[in-house]
N, CA, C and O atoms as a GROMACS GRO file, in nm:
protein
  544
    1UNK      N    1   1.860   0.121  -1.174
    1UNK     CA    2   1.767   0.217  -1.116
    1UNK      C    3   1.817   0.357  -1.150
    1UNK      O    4   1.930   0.399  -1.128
    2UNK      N    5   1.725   0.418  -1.203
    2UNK     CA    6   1.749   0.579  -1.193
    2UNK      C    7   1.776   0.664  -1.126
    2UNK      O    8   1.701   0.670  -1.029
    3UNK      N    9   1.866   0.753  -1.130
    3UNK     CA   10   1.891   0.857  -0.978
    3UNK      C   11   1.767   0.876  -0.936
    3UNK      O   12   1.745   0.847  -0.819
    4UNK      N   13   1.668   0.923  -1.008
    4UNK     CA   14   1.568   1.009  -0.919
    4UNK      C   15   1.421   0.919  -0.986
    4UNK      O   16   1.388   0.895  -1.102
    5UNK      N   17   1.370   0.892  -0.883
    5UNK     CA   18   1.216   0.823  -0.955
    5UNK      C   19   1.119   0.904  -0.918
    5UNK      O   20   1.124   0.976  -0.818
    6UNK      N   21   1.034   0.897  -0.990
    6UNK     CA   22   0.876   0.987  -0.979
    6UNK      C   23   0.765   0.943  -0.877
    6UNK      O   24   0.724   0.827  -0.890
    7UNK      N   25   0.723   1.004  -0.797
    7UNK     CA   26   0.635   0.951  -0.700
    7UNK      C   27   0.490   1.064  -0.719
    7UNK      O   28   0.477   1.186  -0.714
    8UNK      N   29   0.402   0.952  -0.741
    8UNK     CA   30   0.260   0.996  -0.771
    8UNK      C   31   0.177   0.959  -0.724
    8UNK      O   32   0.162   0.839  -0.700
    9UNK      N   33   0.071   1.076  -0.684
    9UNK     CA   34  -0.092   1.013  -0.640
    9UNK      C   35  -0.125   0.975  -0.739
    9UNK      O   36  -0.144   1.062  -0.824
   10UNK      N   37  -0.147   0.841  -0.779
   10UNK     CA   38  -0.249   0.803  -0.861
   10UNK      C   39  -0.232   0.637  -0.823
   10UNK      O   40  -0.150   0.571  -0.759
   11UNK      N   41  -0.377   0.603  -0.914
   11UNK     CA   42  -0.392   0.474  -0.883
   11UNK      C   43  -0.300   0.388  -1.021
   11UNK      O   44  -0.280   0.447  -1.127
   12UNK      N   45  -0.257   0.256  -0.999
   12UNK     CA   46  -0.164   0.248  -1.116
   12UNK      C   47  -0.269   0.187  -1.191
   12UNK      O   48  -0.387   0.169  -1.163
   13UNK      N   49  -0.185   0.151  -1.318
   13UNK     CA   50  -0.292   0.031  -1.406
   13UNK      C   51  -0.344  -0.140  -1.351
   13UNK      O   52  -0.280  -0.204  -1.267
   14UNK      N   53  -0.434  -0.178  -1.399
   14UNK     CA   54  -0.469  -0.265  -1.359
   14UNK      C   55  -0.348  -0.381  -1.398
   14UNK      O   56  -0.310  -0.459  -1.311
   15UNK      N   57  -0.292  -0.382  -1.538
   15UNK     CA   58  -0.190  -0.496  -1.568
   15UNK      C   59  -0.007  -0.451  -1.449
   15UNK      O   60   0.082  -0.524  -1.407
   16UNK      N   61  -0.029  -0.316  -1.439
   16UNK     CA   62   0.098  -0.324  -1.390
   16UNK      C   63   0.060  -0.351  -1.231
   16UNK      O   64   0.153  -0.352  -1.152
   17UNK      N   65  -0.033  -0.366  -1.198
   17UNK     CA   66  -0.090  -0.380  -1.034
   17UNK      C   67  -0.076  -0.548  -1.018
   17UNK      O   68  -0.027  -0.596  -0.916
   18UNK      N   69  -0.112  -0.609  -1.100
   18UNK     CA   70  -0.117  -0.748  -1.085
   18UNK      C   71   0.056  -0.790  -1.084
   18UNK      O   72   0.112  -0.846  -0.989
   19UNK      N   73   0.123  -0.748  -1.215
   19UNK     CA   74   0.253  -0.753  -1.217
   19UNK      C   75   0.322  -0.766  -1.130
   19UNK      O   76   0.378  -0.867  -1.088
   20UNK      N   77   0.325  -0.607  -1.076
   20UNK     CA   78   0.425  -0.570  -0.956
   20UNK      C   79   0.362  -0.680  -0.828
   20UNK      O   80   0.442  -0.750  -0.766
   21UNK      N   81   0.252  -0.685  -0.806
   21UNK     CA   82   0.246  -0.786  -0.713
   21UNK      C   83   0.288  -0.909  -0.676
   21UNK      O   84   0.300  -0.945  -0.559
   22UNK      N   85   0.320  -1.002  -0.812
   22UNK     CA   86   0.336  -1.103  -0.861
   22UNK      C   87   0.499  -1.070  -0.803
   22UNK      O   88   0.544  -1.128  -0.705
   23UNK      N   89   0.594  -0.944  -0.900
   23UNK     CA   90   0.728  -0.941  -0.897
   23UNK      C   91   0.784  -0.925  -0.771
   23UNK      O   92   0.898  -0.960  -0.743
   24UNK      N   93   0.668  -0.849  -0.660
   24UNK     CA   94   0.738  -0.798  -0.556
   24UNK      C   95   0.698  -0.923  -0.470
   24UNK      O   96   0.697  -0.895  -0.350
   25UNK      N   97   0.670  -1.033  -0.492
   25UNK     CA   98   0.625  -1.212  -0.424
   25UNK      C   99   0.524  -1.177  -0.291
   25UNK      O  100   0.526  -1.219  -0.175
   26UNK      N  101   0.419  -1.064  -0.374
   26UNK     CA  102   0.268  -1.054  -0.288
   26UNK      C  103   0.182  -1.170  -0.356
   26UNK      O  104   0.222  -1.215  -0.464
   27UNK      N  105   0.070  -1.218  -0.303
   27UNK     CA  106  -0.043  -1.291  -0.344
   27UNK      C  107  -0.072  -1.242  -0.491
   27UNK      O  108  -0.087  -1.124  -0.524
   28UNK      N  109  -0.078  -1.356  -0.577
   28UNK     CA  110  -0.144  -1.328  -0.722
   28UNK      C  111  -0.316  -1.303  -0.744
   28UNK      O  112  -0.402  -1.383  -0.711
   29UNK      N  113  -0.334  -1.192  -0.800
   29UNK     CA  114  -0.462  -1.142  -0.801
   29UNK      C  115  -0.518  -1.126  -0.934
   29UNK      O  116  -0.471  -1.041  -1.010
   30UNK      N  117  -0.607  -1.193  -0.966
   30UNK     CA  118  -0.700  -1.198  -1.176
   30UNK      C  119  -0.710  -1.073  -1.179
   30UNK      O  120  -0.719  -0.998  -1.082
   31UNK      N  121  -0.709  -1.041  -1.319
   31UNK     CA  122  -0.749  -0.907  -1.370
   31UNK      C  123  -0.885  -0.866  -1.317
   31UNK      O  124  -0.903  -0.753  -1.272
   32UNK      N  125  -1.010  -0.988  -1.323
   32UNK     CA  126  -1.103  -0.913  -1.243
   32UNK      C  127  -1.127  -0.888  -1.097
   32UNK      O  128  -1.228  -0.837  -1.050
   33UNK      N  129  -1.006  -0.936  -1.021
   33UNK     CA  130  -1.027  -0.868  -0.916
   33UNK      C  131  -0.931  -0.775  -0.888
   33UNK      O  132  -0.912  -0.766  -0.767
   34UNK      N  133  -0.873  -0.712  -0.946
   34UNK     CA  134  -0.789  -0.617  -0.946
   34UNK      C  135  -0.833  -0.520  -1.018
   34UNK      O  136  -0.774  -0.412  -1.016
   35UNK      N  137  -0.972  -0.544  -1.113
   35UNK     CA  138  -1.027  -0.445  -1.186
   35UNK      C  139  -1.089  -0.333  -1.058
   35UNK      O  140  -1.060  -0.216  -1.031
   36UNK      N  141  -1.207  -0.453  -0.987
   36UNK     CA  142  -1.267  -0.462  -0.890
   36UNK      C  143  -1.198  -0.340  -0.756
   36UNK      O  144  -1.230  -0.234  -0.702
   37UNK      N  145  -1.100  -0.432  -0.754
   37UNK     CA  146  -1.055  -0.360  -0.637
   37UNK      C  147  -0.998  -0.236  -0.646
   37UNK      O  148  -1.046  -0.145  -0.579
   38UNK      N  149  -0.902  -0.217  -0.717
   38UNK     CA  150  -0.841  -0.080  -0.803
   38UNK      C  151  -0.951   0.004  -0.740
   38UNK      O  152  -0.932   0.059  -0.631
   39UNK      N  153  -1.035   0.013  -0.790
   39UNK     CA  154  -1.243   0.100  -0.847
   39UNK      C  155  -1.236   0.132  -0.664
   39UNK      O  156  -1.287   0.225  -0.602
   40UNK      N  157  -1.187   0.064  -0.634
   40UNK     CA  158  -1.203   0.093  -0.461
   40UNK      C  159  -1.097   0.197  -0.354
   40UNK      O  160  -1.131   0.255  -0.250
   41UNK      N  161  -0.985   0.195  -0.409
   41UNK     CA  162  -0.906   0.267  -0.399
   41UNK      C  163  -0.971   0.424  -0.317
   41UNK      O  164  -1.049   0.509  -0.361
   42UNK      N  165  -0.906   0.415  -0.196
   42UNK     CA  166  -0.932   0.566  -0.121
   42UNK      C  167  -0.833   0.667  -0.171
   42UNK      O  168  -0.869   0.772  -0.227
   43UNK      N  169  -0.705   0.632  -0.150
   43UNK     CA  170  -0.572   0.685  -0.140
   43UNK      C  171  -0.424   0.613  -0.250
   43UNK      O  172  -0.426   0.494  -0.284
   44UNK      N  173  -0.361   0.665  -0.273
   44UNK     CA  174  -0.269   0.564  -0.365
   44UNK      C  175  -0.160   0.616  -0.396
   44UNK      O  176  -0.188   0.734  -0.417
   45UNK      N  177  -0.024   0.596  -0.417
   45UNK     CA  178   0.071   0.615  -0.448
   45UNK      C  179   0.148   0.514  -0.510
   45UNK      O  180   0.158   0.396  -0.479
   46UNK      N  181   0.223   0.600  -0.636
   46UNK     CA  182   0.282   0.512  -0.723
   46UNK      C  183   0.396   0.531  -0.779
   46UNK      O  184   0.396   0.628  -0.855
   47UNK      N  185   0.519   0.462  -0.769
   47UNK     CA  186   0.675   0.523  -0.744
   47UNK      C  187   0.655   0.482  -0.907
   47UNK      O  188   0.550   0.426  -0.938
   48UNK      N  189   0.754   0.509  -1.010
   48UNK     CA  190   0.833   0.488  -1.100
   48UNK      C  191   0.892   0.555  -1.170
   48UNK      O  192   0.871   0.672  -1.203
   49UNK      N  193   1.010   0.450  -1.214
   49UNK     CA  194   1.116   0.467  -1.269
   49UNK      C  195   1.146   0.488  -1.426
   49UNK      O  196   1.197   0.407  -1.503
   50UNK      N  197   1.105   0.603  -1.451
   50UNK     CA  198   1.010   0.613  -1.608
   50UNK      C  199   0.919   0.610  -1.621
   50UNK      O  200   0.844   0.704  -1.597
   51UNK      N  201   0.880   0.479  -1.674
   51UNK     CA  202   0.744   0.493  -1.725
   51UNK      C  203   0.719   0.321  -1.682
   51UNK      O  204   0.622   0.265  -1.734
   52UNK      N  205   0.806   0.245  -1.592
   52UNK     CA  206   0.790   0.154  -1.482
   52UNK      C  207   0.720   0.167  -1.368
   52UNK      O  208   0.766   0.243  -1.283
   53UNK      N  209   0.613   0.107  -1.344
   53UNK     CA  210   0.592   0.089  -1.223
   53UNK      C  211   0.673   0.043  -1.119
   53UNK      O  212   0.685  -0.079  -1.136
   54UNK      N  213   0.751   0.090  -0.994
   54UNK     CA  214   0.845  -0.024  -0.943
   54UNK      C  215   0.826  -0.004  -0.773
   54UNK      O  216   0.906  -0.030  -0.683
   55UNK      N  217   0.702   0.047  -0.767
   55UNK     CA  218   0.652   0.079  -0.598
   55UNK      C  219   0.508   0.098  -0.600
   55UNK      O  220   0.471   0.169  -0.693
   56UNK      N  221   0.390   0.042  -0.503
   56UNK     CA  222   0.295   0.132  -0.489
   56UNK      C  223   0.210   0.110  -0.348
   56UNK      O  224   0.248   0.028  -0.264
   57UNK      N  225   0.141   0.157  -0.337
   57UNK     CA  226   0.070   0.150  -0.204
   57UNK      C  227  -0.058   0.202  -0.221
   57UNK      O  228  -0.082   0.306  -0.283
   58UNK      N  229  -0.139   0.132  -0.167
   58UNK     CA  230  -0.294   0.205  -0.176
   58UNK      C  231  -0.405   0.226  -0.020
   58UNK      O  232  -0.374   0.139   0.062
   59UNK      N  233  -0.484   0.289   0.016
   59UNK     CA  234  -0.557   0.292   0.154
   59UNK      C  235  -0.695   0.245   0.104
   59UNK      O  236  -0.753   0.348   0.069
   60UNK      N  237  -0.759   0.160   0.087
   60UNK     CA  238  -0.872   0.124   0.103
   60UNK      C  239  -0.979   0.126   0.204
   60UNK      O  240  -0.946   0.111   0.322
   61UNK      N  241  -1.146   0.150   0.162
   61UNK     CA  242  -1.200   0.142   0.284
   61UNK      C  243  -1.312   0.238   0.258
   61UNK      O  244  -1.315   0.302   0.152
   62UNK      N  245  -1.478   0.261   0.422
   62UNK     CA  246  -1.528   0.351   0.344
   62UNK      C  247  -1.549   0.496   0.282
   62UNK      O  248  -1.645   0.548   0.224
   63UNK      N  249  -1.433   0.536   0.316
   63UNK     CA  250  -1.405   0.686   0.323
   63UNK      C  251  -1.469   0.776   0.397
   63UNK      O  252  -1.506   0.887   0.360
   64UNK      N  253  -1.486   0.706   0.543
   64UNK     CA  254  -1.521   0.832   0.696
   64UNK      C  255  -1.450   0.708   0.804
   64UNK      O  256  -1.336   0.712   0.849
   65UNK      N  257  -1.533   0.623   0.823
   65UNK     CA  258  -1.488   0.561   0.951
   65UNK      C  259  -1.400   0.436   0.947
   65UNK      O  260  -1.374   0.384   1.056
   66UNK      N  261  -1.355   0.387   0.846
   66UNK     CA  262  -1.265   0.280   0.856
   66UNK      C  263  -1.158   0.309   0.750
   66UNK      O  264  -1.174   0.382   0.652
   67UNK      N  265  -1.053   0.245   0.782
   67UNK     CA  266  -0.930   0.256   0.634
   67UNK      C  267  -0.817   0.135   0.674
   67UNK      O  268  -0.775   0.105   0.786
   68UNK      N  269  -0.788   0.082   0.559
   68UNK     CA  270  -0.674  -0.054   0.542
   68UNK      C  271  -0.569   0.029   0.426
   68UNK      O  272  -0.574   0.090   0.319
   69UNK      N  273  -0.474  -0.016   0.527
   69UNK     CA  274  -0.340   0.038   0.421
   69UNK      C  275  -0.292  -0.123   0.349
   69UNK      O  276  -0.232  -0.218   0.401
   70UNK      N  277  -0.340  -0.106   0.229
   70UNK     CA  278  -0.238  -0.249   0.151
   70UNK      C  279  -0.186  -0.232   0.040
   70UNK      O  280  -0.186  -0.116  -0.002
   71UNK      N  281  -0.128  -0.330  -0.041
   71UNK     CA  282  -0.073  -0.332  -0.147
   71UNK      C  283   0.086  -0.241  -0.123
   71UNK      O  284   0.114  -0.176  -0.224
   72UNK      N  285   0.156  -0.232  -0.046
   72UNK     CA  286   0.239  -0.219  -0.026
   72UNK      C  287   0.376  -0.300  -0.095
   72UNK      O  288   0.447  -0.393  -0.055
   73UNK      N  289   0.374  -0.217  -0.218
   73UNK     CA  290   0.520  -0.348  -0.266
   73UNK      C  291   0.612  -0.260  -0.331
   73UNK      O  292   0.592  -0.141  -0.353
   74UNK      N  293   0.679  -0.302  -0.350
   74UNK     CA  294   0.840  -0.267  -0.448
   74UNK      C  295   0.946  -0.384  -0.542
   74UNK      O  296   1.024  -0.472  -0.505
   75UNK      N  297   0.908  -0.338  -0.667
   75UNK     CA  298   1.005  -0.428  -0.731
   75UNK      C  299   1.121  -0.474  -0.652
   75UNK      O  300   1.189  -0.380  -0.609
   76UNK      N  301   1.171  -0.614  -0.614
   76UNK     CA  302   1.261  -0.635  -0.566
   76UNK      C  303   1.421  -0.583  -0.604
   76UNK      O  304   1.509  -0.565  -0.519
   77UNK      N  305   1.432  -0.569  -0.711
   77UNK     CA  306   1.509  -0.446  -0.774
   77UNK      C  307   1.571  -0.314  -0.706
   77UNK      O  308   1.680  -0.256  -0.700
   78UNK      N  309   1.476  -0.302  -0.671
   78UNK     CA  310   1.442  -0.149  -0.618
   78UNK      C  311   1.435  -0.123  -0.490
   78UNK      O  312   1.421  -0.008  -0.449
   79UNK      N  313   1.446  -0.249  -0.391
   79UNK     CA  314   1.400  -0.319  -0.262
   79UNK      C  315   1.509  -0.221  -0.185
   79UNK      O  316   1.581  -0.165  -0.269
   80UNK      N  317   1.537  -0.190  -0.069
   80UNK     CA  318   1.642  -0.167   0.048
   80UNK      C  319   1.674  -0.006   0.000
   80UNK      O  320   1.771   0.047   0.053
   81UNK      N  321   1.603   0.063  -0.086
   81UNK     CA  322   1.664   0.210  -0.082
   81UNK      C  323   1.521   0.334  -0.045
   81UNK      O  324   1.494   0.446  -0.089
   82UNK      N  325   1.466   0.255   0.042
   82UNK     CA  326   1.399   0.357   0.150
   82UNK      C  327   1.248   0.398   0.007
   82UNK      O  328   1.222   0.518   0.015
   83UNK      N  329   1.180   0.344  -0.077
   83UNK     CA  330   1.071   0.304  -0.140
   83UNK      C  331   1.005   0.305  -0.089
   83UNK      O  332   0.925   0.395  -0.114
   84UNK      N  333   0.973   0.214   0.030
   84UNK     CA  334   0.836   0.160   0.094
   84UNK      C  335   0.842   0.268   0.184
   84UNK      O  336   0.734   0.315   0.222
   85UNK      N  337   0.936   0.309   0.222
   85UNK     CA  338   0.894   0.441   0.347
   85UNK      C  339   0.835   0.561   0.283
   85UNK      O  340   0.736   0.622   0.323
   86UNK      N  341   0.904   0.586   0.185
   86UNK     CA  342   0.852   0.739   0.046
   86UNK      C  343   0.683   0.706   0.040
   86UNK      O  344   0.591   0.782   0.070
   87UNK      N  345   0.675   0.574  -0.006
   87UNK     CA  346   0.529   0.513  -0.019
   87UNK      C  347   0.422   0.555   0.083
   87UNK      O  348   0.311   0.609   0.078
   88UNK      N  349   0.508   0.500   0.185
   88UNK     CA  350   0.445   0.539   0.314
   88UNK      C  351   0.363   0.663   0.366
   88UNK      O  352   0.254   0.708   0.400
   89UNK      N  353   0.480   0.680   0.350
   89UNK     CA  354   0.496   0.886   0.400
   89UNK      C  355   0.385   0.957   0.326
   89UNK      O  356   0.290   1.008   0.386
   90UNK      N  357   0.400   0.960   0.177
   90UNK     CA  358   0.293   0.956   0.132
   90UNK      C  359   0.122   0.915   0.121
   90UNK      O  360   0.024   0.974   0.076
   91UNK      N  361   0.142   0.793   0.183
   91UNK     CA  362   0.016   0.795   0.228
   91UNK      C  363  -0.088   0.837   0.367
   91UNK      O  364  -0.206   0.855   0.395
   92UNK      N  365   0.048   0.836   0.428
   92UNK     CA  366   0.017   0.916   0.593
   92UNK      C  367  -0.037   1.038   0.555
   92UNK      O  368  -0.139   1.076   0.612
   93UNK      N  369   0.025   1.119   0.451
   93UNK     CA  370  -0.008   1.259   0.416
   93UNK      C  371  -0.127   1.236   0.398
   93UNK      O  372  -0.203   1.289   0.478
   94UNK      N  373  -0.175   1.165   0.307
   94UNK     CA  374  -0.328   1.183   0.219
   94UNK      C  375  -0.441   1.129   0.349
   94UNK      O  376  -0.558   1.161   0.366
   95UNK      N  377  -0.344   1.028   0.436
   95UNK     CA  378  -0.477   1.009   0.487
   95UNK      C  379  -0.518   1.095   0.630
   95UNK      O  380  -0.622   1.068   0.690
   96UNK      N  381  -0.422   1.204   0.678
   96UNK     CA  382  -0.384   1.275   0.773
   96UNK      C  383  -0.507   1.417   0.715
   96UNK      O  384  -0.589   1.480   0.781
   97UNK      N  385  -0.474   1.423   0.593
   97UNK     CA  386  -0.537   1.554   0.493
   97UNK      C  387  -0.704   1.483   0.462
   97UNK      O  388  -0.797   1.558   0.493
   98UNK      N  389  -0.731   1.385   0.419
   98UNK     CA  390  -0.863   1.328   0.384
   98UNK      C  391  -0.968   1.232   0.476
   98UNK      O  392  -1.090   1.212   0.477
   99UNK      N  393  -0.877   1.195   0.538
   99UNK     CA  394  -0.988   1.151   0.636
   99UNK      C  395  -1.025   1.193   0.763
   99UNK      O  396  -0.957   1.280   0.817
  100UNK      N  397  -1.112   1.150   0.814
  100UNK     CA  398  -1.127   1.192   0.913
  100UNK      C  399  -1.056   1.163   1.097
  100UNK      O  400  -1.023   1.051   1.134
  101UNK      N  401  -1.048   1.260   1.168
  101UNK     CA  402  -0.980   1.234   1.271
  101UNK      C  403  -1.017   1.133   1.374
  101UNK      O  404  -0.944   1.108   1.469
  102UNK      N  405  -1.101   1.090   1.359
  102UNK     CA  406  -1.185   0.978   1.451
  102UNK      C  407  -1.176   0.805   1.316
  102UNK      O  408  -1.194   0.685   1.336
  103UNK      N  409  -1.158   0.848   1.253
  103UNK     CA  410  -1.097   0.756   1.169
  103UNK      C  411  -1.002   0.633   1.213
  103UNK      O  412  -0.898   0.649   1.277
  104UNK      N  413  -1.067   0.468   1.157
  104UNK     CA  414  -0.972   0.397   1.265
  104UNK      C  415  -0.878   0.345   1.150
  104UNK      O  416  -0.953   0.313   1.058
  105UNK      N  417  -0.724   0.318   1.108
  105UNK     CA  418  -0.659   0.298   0.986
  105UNK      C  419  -0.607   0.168   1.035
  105UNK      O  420  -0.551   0.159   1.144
  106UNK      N  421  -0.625   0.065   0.954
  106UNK     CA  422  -0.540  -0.079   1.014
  106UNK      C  423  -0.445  -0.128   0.880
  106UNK      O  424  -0.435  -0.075   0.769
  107UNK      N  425  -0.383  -0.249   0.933
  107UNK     CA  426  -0.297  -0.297   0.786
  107UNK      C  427  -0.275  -0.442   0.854
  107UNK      O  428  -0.290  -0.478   0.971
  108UNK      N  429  -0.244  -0.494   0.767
  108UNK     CA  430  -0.177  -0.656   0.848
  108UNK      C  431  -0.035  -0.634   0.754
  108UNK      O  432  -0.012  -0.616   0.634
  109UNK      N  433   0.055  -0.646   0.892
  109UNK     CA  434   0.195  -0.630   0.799
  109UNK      C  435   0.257  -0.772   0.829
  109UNK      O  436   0.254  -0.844   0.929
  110UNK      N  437   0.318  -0.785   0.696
  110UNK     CA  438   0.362  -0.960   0.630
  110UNK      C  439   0.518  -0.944   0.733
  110UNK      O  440   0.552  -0.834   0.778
  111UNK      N  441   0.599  -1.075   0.758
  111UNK     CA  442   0.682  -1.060   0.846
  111UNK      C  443   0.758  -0.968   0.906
  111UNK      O  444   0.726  -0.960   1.025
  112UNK      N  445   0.832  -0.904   0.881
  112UNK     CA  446   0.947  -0.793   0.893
  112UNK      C  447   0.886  -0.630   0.881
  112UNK      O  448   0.930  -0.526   0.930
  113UNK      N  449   0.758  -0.655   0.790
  113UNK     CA  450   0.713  -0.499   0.749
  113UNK      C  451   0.670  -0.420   0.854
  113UNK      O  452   0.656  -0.298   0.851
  114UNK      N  453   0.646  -0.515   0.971
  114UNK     CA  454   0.593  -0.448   1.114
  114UNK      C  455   0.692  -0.331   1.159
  114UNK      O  456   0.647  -0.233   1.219
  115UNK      N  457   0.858  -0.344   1.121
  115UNK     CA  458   0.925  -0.293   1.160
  115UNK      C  459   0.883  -0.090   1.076
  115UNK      O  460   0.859  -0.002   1.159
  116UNK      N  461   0.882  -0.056   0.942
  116UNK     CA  462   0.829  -0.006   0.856
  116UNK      C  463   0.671   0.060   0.902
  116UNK      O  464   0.648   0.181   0.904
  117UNK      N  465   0.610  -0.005   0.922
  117UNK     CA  466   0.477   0.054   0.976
  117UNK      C  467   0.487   0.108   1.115
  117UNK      O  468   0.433   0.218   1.131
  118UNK      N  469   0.569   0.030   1.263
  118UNK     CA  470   0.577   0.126   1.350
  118UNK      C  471   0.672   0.242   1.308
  118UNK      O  472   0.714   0.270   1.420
  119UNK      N  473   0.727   0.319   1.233
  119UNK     CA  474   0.824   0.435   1.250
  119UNK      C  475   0.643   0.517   1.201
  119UNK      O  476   0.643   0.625   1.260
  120UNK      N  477   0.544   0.506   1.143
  120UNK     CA  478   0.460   0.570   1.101
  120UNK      C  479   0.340   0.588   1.239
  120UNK      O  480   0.237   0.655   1.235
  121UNK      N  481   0.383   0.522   1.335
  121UNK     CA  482   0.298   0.522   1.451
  121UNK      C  483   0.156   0.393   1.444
  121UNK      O  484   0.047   0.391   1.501
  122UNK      N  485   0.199   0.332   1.383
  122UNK     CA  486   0.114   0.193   1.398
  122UNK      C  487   0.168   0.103   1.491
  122UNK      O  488   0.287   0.073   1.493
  123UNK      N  489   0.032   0.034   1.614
  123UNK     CA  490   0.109  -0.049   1.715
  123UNK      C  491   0.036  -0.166   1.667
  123UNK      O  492  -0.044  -0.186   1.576
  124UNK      N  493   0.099  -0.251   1.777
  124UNK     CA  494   0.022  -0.392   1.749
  124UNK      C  495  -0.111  -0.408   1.827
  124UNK      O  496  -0.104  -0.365   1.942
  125UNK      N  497  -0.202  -0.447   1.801
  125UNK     CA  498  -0.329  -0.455   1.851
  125UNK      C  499  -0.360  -0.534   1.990
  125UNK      O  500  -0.427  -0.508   2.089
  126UNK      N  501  -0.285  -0.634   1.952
  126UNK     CA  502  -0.310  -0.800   2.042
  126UNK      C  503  -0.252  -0.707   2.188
  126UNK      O  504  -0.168  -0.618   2.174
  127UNK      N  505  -0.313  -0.745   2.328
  127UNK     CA  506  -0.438  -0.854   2.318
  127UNK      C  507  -0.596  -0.804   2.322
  127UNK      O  508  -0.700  -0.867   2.341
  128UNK      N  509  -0.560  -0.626   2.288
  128UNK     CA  510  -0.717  -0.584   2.274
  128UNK      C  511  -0.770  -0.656   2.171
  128UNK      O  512  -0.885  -0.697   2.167
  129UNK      N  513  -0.710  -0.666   2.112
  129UNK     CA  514  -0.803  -0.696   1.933
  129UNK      C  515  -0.698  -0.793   1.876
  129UNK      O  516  -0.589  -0.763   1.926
  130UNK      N  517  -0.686  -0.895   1.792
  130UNK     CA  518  -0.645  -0.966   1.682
  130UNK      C  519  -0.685  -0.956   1.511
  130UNK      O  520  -0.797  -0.989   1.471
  131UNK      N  521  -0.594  -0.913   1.434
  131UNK     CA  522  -0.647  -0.937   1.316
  131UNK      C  523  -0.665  -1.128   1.286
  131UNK      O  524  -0.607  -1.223   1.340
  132UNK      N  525  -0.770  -1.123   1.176
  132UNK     CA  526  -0.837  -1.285   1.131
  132UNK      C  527  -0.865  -1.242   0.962
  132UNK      O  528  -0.901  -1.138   0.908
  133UNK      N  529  -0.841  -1.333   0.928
  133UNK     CA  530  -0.831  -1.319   0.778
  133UNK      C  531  -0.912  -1.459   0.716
  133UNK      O  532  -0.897  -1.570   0.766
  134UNK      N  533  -1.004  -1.429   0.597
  134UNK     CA  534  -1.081  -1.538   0.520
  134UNK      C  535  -0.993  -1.541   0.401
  134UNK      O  536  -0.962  -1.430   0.359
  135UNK      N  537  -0.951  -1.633   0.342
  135UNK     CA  538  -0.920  -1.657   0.261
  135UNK      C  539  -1.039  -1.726   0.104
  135UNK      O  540  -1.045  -1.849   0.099
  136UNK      N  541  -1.094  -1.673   0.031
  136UNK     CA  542  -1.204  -1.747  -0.021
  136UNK      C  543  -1.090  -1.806  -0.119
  136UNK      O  544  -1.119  -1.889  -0.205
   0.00000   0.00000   0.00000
């Protein structure tokens, strides 16, 4: 890893989006739905190390009243040196600056990441509300 990595608004490429997902052991996603989804993108940030992708995060959603923070990953490589929080932080900014204040922002965080999302002020829902997920 490089002393210093580059952190950018932008959305990444579609081959390194599938990649890093795959590397960082998120759900595997086809090029066309990652074409798809990419195109959807509210918000986005994208760490790397050169000209590596090796972090990114995106806010999805319709851009006034709802927003999902996902795609949250990091080359395992790259894992335990405070990445996913930079990621983070970054996206708190954009969505603090772009959306709106009545705005409701959710995420489903995978085991441990719960810890990571409350320092950003996300609580757990249950037992007002439960997240439910379709799998097609």
């Amino acid at each position: 890893m490089s002393s210093e990595l580059q952190y950018s608004v932008d959305v990444p490429g579609v081959d390194e989006f599938v990649g890093l997902r795959i590397d960082a052991g998120l759900s595997e996603k086809s090029v066309d739905a990652a074409t798809r989804g990419l195109a959807g993108t509210c918000f986005s940030v994208c760490a790397r190390d050169a000209d590596r992708l090796v972090g990114m995060g995106r806010v999805i959603g319709d851009g006034g009243c709802f927003y999902q923070v996902v795609d949250i990953a990091v080359h395992p490589d790259y894992q335990r040196h405070g990445i996913g929080y930079q990621i983070m932080a970054r996206l708190m900014d954009q969505l603090r600056a772009g959306a709106p204040s009545t705005a409701y922002v959710s995420l489903i965080a995978d085991g441990n990441a719960w810890k990571l999302y409350e320092k950003f002020g996300f609580e757990f829902t249950a037992p007002v509300s439960v997240g439910m997920a379709l799998r097609l």
